[in-house]
N, CA, C and O atoms as a Maestro MAE file, in Angstrom:
{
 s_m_m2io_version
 :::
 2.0.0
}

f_m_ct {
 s_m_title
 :::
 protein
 m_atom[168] {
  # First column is atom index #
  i_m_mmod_type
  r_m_x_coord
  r_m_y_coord
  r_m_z_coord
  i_m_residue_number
  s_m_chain_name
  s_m_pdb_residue_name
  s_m_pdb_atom_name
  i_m_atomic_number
  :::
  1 25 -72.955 39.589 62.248 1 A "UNK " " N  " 7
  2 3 -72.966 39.867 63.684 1 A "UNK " " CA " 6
  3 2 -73.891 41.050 63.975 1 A "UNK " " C  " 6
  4 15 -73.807 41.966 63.158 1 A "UNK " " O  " 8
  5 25 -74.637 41.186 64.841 2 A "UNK " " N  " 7
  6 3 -75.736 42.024 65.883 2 A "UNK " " CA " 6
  7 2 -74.434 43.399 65.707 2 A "UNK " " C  " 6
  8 15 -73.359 43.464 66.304 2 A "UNK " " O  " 8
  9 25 -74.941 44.267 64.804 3 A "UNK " " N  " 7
  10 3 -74.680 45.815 64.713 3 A "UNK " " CA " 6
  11 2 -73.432 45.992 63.773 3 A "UNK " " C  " 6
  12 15 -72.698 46.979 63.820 3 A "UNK " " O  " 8
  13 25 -73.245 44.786 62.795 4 A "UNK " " N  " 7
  14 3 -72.307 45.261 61.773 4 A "UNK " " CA " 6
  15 2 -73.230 44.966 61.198 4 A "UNK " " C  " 6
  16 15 -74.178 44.194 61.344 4 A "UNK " " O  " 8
  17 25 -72.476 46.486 59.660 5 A "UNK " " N  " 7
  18 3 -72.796 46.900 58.435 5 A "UNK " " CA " 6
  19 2 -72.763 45.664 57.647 5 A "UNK " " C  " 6
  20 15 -71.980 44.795 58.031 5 A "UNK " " O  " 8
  21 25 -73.569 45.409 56.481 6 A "UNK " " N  " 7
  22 3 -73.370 44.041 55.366 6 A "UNK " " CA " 6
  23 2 -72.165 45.027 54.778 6 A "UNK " " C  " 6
  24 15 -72.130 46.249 54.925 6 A "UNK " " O  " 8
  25 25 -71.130 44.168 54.040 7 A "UNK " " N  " 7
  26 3 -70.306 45.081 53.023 7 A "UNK " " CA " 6
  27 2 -71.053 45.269 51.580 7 A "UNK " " C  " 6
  28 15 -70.608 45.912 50.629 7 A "UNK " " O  " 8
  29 25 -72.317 44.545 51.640 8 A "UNK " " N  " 7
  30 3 -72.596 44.863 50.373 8 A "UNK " " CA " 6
  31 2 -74.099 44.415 50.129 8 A "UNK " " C  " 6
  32 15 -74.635 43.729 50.999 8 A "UNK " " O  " 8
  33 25 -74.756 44.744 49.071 9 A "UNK " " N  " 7
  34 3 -76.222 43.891 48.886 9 A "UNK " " CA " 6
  35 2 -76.152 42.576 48.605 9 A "UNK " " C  " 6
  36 15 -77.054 41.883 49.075 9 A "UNK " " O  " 8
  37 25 -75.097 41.910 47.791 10 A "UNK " " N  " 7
  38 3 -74.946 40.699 47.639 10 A "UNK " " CA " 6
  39 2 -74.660 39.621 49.216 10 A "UNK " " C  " 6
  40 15 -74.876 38.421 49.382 10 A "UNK " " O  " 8
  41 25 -74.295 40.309 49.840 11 A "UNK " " N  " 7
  42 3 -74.116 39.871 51.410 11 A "UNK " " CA " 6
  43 2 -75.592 39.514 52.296 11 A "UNK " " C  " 6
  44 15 -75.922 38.618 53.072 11 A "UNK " " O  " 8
  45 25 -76.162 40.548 51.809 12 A "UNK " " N  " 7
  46 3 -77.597 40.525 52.476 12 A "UNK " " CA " 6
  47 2 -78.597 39.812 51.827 12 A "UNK " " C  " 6
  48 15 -79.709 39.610 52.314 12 A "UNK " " O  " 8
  49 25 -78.183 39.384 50.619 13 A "UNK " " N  " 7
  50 3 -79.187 38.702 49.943 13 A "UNK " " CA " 6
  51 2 -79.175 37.244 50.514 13 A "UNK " " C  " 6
  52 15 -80.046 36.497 50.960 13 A "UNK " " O  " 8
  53 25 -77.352 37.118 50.245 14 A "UNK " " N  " 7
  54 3 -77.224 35.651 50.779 14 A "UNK " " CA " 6
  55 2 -77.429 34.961 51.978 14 A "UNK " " C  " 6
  56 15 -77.334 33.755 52.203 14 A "UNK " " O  " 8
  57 25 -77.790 36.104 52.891 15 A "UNK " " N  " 7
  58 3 -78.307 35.806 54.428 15 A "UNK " " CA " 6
  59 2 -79.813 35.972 54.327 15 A "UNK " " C  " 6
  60 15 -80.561 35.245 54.981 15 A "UNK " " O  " 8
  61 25 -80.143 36.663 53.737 16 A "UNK " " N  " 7
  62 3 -81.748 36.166 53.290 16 A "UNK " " CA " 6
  63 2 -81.726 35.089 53.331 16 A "UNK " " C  " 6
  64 15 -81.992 34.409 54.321 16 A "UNK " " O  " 8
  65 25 -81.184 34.438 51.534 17 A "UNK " " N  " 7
  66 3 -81.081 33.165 50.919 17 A "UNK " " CA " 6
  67 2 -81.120 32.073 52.314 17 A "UNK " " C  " 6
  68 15 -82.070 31.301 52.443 17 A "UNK " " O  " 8
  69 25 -80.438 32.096 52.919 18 A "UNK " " N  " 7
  70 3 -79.863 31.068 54.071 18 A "UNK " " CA " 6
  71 2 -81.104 30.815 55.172 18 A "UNK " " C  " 6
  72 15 -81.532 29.735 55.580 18 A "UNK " " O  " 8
  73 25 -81.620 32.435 55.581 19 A "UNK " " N  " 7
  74 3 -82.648 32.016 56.480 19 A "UNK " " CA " 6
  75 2 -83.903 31.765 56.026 19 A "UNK " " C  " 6
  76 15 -84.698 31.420 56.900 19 A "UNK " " O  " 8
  77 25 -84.486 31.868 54.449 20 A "UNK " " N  " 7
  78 3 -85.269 30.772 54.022 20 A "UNK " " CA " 6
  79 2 -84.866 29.577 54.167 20 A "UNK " " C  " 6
  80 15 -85.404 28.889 55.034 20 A "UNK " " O  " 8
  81 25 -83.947 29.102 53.452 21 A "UNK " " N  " 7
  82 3 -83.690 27.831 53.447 21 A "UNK " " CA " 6
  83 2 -83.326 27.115 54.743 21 A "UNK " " C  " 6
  84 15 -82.945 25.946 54.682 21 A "UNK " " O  " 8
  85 25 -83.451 27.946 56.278 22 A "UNK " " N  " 7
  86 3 -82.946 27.652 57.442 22 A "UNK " " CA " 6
  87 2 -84.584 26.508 57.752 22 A "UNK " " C  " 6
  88 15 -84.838 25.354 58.094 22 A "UNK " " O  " 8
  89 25 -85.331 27.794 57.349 23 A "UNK " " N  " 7
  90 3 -86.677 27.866 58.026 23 A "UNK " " CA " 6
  91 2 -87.005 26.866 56.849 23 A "UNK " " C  " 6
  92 15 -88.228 26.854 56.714 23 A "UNK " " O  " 8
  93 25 -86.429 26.072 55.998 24 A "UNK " " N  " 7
  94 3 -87.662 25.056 54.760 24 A "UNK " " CA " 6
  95 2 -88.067 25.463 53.480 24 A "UNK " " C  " 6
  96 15 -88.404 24.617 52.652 24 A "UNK " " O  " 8
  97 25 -88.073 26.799 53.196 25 A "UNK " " N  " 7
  98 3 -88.521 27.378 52.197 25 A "UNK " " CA " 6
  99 2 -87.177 27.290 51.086 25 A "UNK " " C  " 6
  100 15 -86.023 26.909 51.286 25 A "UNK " " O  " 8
  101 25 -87.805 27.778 49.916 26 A "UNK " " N  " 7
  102 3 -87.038 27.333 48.390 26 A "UNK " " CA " 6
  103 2 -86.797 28.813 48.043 26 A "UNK " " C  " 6
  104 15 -87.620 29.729 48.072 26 A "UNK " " O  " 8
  105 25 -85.326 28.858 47.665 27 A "UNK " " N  " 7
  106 3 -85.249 30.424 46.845 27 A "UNK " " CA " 6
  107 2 -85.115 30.284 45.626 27 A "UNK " " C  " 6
  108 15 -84.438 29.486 44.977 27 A "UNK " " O  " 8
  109 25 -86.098 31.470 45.191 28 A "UNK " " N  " 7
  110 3 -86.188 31.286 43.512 28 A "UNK " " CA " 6
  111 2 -84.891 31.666 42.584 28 A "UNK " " C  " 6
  112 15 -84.062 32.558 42.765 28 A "UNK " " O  " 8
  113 25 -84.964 30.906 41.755 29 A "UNK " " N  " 7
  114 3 -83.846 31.427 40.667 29 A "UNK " " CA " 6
  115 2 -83.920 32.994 39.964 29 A "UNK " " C  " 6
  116 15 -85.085 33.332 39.754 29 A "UNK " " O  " 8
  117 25 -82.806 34.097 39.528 30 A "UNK " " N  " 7
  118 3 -83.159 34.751 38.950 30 A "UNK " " CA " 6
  119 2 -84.059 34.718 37.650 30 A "UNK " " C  " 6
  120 15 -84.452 35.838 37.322 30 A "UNK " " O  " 8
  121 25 -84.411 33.824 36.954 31 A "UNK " " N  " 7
  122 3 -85.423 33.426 36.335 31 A "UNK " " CA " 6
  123 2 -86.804 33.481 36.673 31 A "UNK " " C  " 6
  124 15 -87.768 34.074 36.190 31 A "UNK " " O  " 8
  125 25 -86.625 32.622 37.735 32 A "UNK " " N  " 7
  126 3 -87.889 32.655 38.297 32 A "UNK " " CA " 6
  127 2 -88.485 33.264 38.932 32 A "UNK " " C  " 6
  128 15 -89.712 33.187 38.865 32 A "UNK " " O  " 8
  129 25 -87.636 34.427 40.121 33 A "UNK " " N  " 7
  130 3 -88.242 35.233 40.132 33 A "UNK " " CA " 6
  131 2 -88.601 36.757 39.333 33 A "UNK " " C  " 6
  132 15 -89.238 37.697 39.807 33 A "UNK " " O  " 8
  133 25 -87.921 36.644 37.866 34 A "UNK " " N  " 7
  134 3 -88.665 37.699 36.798 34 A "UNK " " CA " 6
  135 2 -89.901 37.340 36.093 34 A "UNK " " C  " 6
  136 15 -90.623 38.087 35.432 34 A "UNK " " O  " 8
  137 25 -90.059 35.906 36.362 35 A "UNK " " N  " 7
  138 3 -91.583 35.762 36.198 35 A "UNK " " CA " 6
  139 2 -92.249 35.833 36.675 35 A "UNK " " C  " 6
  140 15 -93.346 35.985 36.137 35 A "UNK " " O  " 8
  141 25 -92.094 35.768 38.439 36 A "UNK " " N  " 7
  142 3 -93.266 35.654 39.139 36 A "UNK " " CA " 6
  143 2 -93.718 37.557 39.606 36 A "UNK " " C  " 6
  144 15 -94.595 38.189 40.196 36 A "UNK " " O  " 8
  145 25 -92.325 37.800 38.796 37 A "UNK " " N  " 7
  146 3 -92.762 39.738 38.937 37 A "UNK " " CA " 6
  147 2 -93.452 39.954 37.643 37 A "UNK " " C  " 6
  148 15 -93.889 41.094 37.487 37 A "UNK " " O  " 8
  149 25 -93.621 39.209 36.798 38 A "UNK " " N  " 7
  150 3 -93.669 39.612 35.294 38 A "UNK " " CA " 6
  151 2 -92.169 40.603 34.637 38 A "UNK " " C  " 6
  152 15 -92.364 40.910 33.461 38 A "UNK " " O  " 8
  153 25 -91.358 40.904 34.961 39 A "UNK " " N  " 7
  154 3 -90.442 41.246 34.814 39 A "UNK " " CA " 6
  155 2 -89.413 41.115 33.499 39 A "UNK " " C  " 6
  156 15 -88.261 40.772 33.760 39 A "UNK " " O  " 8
  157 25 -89.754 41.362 32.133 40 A "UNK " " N  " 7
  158 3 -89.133 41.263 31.248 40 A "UNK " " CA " 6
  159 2 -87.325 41.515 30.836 40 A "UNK " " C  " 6
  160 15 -87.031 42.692 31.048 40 A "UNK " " O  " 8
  161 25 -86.139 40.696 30.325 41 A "UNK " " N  " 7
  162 3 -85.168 40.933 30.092 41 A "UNK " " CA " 6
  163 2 -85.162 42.219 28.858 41 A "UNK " " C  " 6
  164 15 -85.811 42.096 27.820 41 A "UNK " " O  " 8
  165 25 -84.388 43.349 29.144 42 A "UNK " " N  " 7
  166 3 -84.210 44.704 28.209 42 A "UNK " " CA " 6
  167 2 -83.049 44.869 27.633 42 A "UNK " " C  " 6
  168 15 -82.847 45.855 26.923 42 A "UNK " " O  " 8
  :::
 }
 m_bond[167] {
  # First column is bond index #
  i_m_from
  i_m_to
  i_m_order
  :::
  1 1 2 1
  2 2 3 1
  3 3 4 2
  4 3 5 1
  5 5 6 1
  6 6 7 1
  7 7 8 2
  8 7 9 1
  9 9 10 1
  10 10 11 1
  11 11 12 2
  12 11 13 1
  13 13 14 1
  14 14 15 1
  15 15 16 2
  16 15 17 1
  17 17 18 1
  18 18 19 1
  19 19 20 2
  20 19 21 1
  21 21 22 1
  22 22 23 1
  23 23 24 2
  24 23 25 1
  25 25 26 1
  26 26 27 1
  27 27 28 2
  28 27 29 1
  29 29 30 1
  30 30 31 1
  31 31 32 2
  32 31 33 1
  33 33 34 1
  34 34 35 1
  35 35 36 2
  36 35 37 1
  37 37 38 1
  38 38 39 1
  39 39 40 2
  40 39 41 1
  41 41 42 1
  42 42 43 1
  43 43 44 2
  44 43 45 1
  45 45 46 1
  46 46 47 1
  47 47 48 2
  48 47 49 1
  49 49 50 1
  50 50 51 1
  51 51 52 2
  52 51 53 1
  53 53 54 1
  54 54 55 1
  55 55 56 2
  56 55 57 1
  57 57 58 1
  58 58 59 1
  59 59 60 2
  60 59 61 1
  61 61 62 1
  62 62 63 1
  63 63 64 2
  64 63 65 1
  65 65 66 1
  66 66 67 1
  67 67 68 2
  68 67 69 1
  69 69 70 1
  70 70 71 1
  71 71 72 2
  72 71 73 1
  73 73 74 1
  74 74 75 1
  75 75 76 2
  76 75 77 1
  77 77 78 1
  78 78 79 1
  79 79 80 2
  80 79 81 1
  81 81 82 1
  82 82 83 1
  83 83 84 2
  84 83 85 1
  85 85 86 1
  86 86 87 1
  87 87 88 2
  88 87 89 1
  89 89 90 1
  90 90 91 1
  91 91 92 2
  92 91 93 1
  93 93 94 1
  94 94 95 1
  95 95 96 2
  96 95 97 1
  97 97 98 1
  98 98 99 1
  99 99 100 2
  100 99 101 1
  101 101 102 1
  102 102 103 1
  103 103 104 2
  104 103 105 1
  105 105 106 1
  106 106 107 1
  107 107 108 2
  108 107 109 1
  109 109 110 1
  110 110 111 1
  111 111 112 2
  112 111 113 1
  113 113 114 1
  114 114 115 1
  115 115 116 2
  116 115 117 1
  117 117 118 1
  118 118 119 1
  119 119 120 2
  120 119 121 1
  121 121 122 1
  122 122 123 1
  123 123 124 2
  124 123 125 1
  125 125 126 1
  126 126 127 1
  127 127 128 2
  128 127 129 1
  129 129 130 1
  130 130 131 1
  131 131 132 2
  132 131 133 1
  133 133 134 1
  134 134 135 1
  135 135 136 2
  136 135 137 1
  137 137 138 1
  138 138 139 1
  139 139 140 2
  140 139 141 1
  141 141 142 1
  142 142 143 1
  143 143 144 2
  144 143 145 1
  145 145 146 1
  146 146 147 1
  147 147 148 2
  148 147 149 1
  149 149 150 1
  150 150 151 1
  151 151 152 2
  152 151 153 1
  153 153 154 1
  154 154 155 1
  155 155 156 2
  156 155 157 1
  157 157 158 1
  158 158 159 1
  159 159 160 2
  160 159 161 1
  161 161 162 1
  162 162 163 1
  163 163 164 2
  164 163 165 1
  165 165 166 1
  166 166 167 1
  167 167 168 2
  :::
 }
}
């Protein structure tokens, strides 16, 4: 809702997630996007 806090980052991701996929677009897997950062597992 217009002027509440997310309770969390996982909240905001998943409303990301949603308004790609509102608008057509594909969300990458955590996989996929550590490759497309180059992003190595430590």
């Amino acid at each position: 809702k217009p002027g509440e806090l997310a309770r969390s980052n996982g909240e905001l991701v998943a409303k990301a997630a949603d308004l790609v996929r509102l608008i057509g677009g594909e969300v990458a897997t955590v996989g996929e996007a550590r490759e497309m950062l180059d992003l190595s597992l430590k």
